[in-house]
SEMI-614232 format. One record per atom (N, C-alpha, C, O): residue in one letter; x, y, z. Coordinates in steps of 0.02 Angstrom, whole numbers, padded with zeros to 5 digits, always signed. Layout:
N
aXYZ/...
END
This chain:
112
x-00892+00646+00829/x-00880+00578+00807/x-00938+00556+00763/x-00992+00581+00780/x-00941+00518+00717/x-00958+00510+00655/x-00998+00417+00679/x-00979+00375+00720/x-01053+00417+00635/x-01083+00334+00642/x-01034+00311+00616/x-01014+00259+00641/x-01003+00332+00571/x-00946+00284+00511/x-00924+00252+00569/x-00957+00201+00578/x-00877+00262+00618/x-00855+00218+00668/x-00862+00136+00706/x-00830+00089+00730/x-00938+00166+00691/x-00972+00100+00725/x-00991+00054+00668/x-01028+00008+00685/x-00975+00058+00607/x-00975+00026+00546/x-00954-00031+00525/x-00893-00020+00518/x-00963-00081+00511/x-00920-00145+00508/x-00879-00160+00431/x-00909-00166+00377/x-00821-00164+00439/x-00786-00181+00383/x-00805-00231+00356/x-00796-00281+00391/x-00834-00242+00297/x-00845-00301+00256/x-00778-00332+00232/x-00739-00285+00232/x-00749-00381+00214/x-00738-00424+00174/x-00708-00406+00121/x-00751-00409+00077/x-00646-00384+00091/x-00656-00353+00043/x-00577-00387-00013/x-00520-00384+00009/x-00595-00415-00084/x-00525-00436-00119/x-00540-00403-00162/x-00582-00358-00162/x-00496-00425-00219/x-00467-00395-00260/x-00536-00369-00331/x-00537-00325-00374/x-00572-00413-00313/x-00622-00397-00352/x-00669-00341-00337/x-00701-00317-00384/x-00679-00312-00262/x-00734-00274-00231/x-00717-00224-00270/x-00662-00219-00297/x-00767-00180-00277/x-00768-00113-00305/x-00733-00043-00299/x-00715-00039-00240/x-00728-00028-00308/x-00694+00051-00263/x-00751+00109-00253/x-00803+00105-00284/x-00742+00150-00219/x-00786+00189-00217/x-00807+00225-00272/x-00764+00226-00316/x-00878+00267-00292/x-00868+00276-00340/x-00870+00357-00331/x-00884+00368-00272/x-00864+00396-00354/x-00861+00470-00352/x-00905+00515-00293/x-00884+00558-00254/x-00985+00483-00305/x-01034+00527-00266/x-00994+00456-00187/x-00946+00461-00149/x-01040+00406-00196/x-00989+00385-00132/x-00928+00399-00072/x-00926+00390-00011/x-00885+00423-00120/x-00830+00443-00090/x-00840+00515-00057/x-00813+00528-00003/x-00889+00571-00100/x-00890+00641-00061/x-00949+00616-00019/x-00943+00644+00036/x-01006+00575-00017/x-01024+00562+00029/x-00994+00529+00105/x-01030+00534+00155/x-00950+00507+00108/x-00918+00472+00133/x-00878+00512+00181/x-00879+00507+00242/x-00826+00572+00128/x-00788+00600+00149/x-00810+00658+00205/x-00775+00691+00244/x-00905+00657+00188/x-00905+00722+00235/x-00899+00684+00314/x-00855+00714+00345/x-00919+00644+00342/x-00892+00606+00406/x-00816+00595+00427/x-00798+00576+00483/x-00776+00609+00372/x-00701+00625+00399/x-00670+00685+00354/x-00623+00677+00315/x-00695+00728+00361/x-00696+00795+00318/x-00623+00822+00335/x-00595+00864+00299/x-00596+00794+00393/x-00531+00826+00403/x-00481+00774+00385/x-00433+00765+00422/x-00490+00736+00326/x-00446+00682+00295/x-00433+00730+00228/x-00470+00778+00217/x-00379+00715+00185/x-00342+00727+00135/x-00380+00653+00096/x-00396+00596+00115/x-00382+00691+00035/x-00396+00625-00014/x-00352+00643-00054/x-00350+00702-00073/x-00305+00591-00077/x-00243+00622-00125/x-00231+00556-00179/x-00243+00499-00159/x-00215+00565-00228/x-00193+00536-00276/x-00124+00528-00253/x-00092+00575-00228/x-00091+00439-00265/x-00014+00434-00249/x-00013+00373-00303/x-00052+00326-00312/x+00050+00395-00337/x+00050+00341-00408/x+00004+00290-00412/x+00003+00229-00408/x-00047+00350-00427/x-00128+00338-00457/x-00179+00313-00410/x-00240+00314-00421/x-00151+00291-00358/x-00226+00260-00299/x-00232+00323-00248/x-00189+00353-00215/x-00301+00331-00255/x-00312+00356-00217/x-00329+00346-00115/x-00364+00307-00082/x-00289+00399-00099/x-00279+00364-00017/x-00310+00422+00017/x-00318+00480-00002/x-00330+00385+00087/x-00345+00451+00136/x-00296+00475+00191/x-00269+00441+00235/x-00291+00526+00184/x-00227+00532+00241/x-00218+00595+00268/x-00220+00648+00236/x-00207+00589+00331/x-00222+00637+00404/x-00164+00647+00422/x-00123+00603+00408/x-00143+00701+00454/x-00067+00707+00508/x-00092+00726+00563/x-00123+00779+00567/x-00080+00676+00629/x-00103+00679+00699/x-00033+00719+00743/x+00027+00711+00734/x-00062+00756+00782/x-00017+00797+00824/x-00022+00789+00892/x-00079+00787+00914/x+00039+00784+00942/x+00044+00776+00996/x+00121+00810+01041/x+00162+00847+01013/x+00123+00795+01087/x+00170+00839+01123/x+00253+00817+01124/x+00304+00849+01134/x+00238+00746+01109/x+00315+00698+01121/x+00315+00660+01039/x+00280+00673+00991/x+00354+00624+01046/x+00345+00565+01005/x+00322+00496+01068/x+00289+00452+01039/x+00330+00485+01123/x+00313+00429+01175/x+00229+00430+01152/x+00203+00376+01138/x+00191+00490+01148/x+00146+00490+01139/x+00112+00482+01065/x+00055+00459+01062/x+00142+00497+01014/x+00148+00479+00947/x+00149+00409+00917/x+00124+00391+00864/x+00181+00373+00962/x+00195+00298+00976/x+00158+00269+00984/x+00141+00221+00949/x+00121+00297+01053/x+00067+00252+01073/x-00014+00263+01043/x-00063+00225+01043/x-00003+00330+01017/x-00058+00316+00963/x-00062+00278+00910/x-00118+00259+00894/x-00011+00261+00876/x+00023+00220+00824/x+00000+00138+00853/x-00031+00093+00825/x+00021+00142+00900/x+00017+00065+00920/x-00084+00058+00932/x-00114+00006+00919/x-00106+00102+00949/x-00196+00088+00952/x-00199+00094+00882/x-00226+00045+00855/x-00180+00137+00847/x-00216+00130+00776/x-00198+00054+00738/x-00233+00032+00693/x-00134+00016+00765/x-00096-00047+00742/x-00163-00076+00765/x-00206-00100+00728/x-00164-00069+00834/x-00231-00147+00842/x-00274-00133+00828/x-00315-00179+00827/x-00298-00069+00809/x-00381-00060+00748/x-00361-00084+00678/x-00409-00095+00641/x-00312-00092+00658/x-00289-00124+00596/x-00291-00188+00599/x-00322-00215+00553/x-00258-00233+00655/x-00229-00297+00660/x-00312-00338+00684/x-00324-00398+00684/x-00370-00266+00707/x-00432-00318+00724/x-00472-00316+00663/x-00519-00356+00657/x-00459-00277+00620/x-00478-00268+00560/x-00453-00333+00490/x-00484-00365+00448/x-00383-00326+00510/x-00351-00381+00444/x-00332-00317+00406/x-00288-00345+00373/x-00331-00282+00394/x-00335-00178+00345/x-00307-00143+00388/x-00325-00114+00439/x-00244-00151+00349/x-00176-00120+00383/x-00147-00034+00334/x-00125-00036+00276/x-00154+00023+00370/x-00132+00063+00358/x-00046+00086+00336/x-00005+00039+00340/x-00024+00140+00317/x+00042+00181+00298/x+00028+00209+00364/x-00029+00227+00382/x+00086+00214+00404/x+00095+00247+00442/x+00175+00269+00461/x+00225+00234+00466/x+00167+00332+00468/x+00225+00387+00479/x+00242+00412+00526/x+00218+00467+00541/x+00293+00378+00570/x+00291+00409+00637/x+00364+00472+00644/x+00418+00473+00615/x+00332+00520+00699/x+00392+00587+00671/x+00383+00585+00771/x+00344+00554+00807/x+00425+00621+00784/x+00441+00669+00846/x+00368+00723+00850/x+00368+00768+00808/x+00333+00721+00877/x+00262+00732+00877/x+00201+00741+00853/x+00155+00779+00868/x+00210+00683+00800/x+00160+00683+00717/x+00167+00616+00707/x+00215+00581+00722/x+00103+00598+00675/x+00076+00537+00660/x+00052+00540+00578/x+00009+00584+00574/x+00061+00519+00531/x+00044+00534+00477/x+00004+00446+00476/x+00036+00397+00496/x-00062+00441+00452/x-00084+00374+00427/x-00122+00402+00376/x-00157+00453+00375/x-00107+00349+00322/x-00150+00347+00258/x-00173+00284+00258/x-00137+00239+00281/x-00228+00273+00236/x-00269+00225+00229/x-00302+00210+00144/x-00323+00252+00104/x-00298+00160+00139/x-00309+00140+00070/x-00327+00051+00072/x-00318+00013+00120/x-00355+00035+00004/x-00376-00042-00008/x-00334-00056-00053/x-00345-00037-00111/x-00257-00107-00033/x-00192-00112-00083/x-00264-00161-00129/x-00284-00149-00186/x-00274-00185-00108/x-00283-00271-00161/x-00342-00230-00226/x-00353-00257-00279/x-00366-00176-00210/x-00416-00136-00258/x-00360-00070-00284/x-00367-00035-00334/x-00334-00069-00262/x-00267+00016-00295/x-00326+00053-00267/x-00354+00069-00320/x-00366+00081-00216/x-00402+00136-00201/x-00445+00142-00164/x-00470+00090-00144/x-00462+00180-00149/x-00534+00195-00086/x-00587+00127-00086/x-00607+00099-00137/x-00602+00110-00023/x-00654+00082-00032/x-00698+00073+00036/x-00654+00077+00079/x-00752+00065+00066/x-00788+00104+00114/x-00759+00092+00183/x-00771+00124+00234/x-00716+00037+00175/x-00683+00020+00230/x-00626+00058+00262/x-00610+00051+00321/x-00589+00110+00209/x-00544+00141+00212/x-00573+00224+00275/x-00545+00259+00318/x-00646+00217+00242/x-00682+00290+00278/x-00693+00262+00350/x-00673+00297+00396/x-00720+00207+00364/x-00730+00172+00411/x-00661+00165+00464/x-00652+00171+00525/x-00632+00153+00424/x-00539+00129+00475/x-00533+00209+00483/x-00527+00228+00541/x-00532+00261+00433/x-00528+00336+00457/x-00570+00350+00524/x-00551+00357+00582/x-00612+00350+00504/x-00684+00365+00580/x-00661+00339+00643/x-00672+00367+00697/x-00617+00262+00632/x-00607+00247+00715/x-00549+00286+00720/x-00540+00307+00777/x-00491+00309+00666/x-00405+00312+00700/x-00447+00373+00723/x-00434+00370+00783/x-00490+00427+00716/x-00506+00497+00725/x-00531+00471+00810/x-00511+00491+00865/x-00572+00430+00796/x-00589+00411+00885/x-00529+00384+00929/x-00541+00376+00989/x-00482+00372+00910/x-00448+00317+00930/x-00376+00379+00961/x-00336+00363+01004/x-00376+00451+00924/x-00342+00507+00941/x-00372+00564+01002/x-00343+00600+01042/x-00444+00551+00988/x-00492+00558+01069/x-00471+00546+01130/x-00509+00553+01178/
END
């Protein structure tokens, strides 16, 4: 588990910055098992979580909901019959921004 976790989400509209290149691979090595992908053009981070049911798929879904809902920074999330897909991104910026690595670091604790 990564400090990113214990990190506090700033504040963030339409004006904040996005990450910028070295940032982002700095960033990325604390959730190194995230996907950084281009999706009609913003870049997002996004993981597929695995488990035995979907009951259990669910209820990971629903902890990662209230790390979102205590946040205000609400994720994509994909729920399957024993897979969790969340991507994380900053809509109001179209792209990464440190909060996105941060919301990664807890859903990774939050699958612990």
């Amino acid at each position: 588990m990564s400090g990113l976790a214990e990190q506090q989400c700033e504040a963030c509209n339409a004006s904040a910055p996005k990450v910028t290149d070295e940032e982002m691979a700095s960033l990325h090595k604390s959730v190194q098992d995230w996907e950084i992908l281009s999706v009609e053009g913003e870049d997002q981070l996004r993981k597929t979580f695995k488990f035995r049911n979907f009951a259990q798929a669910l209820a990971f879904t629903n902890r990662v909901g209230e790390l979102a809902e205590a946040e205000n920074h609400h994720p994509a999330i994909l729920l399957e019959y024993g897979k969790a897909t969340i991507s994380w991104w900053t809509h109001t910026i179209g792209g990464l921004h440190k909060n996105d690595f941060i919301m990664a670091a807890r859903t990774d604790s939050a699958y612990h």
